[in-house]
N, C-alpha and C positions, 0 to 999 in steps of 0.2 A: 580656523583654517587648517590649524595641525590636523583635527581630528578629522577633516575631510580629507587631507593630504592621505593622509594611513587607510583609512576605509576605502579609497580609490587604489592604492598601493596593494591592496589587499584584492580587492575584486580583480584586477588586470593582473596579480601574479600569480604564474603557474597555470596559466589556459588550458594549455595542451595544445595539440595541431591548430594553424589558426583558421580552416576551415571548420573542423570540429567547434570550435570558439562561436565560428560567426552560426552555424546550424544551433547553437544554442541562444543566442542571439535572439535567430529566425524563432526558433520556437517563445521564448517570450514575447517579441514585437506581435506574435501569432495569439498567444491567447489574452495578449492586453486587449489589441483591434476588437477580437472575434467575441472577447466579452463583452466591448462597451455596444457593440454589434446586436449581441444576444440580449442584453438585459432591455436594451431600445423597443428591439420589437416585443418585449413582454412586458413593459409599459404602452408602445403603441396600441396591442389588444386590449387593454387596461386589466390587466391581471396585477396591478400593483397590490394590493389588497386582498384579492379572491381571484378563482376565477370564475366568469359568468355562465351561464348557464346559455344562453344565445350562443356563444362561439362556440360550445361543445355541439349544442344542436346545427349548427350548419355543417359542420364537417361529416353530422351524420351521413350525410348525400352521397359521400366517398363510399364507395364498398366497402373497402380495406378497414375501414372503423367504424362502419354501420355496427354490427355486430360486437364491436368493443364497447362502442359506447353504451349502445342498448343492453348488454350485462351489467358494467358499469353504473347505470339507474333502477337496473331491477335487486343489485345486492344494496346501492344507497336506500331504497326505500323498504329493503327488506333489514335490514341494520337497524334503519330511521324504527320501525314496528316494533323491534326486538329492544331497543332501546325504552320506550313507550311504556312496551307489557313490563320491563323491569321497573322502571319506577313506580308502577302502580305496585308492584310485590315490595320496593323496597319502602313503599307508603302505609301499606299494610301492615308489616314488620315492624315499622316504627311509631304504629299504632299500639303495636303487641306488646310493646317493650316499654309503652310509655304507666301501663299498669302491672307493677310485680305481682301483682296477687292472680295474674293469668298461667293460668298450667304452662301455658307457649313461652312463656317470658325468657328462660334459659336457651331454650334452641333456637326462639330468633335471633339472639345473638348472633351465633354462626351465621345464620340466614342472610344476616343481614352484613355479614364482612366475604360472603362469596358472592351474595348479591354485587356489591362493591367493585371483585376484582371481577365479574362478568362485564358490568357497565364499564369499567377502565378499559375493557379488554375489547368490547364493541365499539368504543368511543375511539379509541385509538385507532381501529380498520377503517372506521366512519372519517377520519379527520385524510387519514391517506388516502380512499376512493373520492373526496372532495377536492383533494389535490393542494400542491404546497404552492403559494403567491410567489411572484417575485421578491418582493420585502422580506419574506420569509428565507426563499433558498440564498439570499445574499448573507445572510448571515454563517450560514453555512460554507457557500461558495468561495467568499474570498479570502477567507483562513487557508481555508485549502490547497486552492491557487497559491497565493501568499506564500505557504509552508514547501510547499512542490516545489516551486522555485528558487526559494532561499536555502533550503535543504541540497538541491540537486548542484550549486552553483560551490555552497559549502566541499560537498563533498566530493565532487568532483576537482579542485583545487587542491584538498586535504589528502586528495590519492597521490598525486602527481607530485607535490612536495616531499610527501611522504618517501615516495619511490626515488627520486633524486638524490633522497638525502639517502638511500638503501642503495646508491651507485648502479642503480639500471638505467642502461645507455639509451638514454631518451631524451638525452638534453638537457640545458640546464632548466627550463620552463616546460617541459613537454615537449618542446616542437618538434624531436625526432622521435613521437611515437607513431609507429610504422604501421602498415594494413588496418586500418582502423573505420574503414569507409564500407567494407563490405559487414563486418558486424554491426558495425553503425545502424545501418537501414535493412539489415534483419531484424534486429532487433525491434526495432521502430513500426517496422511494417506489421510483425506477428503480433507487436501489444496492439497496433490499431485495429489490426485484422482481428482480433479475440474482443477487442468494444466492440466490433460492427457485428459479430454475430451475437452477442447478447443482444445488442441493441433491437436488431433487430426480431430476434426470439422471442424479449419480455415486452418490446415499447412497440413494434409494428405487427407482429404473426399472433401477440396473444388476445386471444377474447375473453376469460376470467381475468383479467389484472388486476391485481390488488393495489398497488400505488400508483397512484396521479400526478403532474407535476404539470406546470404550466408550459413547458417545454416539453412534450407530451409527443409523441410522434401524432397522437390523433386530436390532441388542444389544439399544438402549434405546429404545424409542418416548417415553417421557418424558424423556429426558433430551433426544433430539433437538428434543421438542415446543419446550419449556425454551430449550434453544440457539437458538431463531430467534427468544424474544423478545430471548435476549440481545445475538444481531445487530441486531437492532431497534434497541435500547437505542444499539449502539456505530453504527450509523448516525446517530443524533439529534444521537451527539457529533461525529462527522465532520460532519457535513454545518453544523452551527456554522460553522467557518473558510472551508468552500467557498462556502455560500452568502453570508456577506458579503465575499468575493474577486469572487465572482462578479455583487454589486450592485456593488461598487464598480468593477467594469471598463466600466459602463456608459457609456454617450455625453453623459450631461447633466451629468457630472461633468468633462469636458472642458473648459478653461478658455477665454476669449478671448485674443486673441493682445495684449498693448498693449507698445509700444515706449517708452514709458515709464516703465514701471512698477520698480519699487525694486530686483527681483531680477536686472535685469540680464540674463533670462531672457525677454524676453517677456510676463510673470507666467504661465508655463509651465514653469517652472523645478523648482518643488517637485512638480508634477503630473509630469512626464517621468521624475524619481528615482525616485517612486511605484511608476508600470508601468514604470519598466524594474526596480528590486526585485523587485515583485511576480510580474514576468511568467516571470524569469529564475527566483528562487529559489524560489517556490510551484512552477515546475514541474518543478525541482531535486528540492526537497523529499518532492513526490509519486513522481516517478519512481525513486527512489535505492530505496525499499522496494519499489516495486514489481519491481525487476530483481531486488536483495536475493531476494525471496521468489522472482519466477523460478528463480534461480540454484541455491533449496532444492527445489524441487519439480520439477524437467525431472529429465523422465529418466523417470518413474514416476507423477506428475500428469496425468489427461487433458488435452487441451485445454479443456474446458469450465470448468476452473480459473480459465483467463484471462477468463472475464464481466467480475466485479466489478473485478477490476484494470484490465480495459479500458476500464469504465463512469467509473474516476474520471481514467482519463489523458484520456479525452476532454474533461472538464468542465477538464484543466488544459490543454491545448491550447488549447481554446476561448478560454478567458481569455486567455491571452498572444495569441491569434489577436488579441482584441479591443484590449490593450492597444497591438497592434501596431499595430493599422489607425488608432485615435487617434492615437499617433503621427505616420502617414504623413499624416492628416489635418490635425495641424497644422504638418507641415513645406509639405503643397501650401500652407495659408493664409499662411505664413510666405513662400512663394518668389512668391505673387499679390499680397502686399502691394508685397514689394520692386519688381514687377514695375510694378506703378500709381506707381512713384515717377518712375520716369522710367531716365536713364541711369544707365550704374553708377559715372559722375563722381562724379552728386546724390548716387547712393546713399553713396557714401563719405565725402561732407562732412559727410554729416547725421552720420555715427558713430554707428548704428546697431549693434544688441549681436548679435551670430553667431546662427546655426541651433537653436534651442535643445532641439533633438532629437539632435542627432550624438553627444554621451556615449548614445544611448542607440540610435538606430538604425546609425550610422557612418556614413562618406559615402554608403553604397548602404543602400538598405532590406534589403536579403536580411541584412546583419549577422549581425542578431540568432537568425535562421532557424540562420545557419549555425553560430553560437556555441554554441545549444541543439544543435546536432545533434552536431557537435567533441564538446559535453560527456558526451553519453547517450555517444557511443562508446566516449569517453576509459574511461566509467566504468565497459563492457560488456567492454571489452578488462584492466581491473582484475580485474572480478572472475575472470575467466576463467585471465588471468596470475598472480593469486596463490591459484587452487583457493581461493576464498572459498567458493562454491556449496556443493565437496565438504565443507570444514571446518564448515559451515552443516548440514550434512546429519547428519554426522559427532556433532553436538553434537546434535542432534534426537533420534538416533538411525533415522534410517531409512537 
């Protein structure tokens, strides 16, 4: 009972506005429904397994997927031949190979390990134009979900504490964070608005599509309907920790500088810990999945993929933009104060407390730029060095 006591303790402290609370609420009671909603009707088609070849052919009748589909079946079966003619070369080869005393015996080798990653590499376009089952995308699916949720409720909590205990007047729970309803459903609205034009780019206007899914704009019209409240849903829950990162980077929350004051900081002190946390590891945070899911989909993802992920690395730029500029704002008021004292004799006698931005910008403002930039690389040159991407892929199955 303790441990329930504390984990409920923990979910209900520091919400933030209690409308903002209950809009996150909404967005998970949103994509619980809308999935048990969505997975139904791709059981009701019986795509548990596969998907059938008959509910592809009746949607052919649609215009809008006439022409997707019938692309669709002419690179399956053009894949299906290419596949064919390789294993007849890679049967040959291993004809070649199975007597040393043949002249070809060393260059089948080769032969026969490019053979290899050609059939890997057809097999796998072959397995996405075939389309991924319900069974399948759940395995995927509700980590996802899962993670989005638990993550967005985390950190959104962990902001608000944070900030409280940094003395920005917001309450002791959040509840006086202010203007928060208009960034709210900007925000909300532009990631949905950035899924609906992909959506509609790769899943309904394109005729070469290369990935398939059971929820398919042209499999399942219902199921696809379905999946955009349930992006809906999982925007409401994103956009929780964004939009109060994104009040909280504001200008009014900026402290005054007093040389005085207790913390030995300016009373700048907790406020500087704040954004330099916020700035660095919110944009950490964001970017690490977004490379992550690059690093799964290149290769075989249009461009038009990159929307939504674009749309939220902007919103974390921004924020570290802002936190930065604060910063630099109170180190110019910091170095015009020192400057009205007079000499830097006076200044020394007084003992006066240091720059109380340098843990966070360094001696140069670019720092911070360049730390964030060291780290996306550090992190792009990871994935890359230990085939995460492929091993990400691998486990997807595409």
């Amino acid at each position: 009972m303790n441990r329930i006591a504390s984990w409920w303790k923990f979910v209900t402290y520091c919400p933030g506005p209690e409308q903002l609370s209950r809009l996150f609420s909404l967005g998970v009671a949103t994509i619980f429904f809308s999935f048990l909603l969505f997975i139904g009707i791709g059981i009701f088609h019986g795509f548990w397994k596969e998907i059938g070849k008959s509910s592809a052919g009746e949607r052919e009748r649609r215009s809008i997927c006439k022409c997707q589909l019938q692309k669709r079946q002419m690179n399956l079966d053009e894949n299906d031949q290419r596949l064919k003619n390789l294993q007849v070369r890679k049967d040959y080869l291993e004809q070649i190979r199975s007597d040393p005393t043949n002249s070809l015996y060393d260059s089948a080798a080769l032969g026969l390990i490019n053979n290899e990653k050609e059939m890997a590499r057809l097999q796998a376009k072959q397995n996405a134009l075939q389309g991924e089952s319900v069974q399948k995308s759940l395995l995927n699916l509700i980590p996802l979900l899962l993670s989005i949720v638990v993550f967005s409720m985390i950190a959104g909590r962990l902001m608000i504490w944070h900030a409280t205990k940094a003395g920005l007047a917001i309450g002791q729970t959040g509840e006086k964070l202010a203007d928060w309803k208009r960034p709210f459903w900007i925000l909300v609205l532009t990631f949905f608005a950035l899924q609906e034009v992909r959506e509609v780019i790769s899943s309904v206007l394109a005729v070469d599509k290369n990935w398939f899914s059971w929820s398919s704009f042209c499999i399942s019209t219902q199921a696809w309907g379905v999946g955009q409240i349930l992006a809906f849903g999982t925007y409401l829950v994103i956009g929780y920790p964004i939009c109060i990162i994104w009040c909280l980077s504001r200008g009014r929350y900026r402290p005054d500088l007093n040389p005085d004051a207790p913390d030995g900081a300016w009373g700048a002190g907790d406020y500087i810990l704040f954004a330099q946390t916020w700035s660095v590891l919110g944009f950490i945070l964001i970017l690490a999945p977004i490379l992550l899911w690059f690093g799964l989909v290149i290769g075989y993802a249009p461009i038009v993929y990159l929307l939504s992920p674009a749309g939220v690395l902007i919103v974390a730029v921004a924020v570290a933009a802002r936190f930065l500029r604060h910063a630099i704002k109170i180190r110019l008021l910091y170095q015009q104060t020192l400057r009205s004292l007079g000499s830097w004799s006076k200044i020394k006698a007084l003992g006066l407390p240091p720059d109380p931005t340098v843990g966070f910008l360094g001696a140069q403002w670019w720092n911070l730029p360049a730390t964030i930039l060291a780290t996306v690389a550090t992190f792009w040159a990871l994935i890359q060095w230990t085939s995460l991407g492929e091993l990400l892929k691998a486990a997807a199955g595409h």
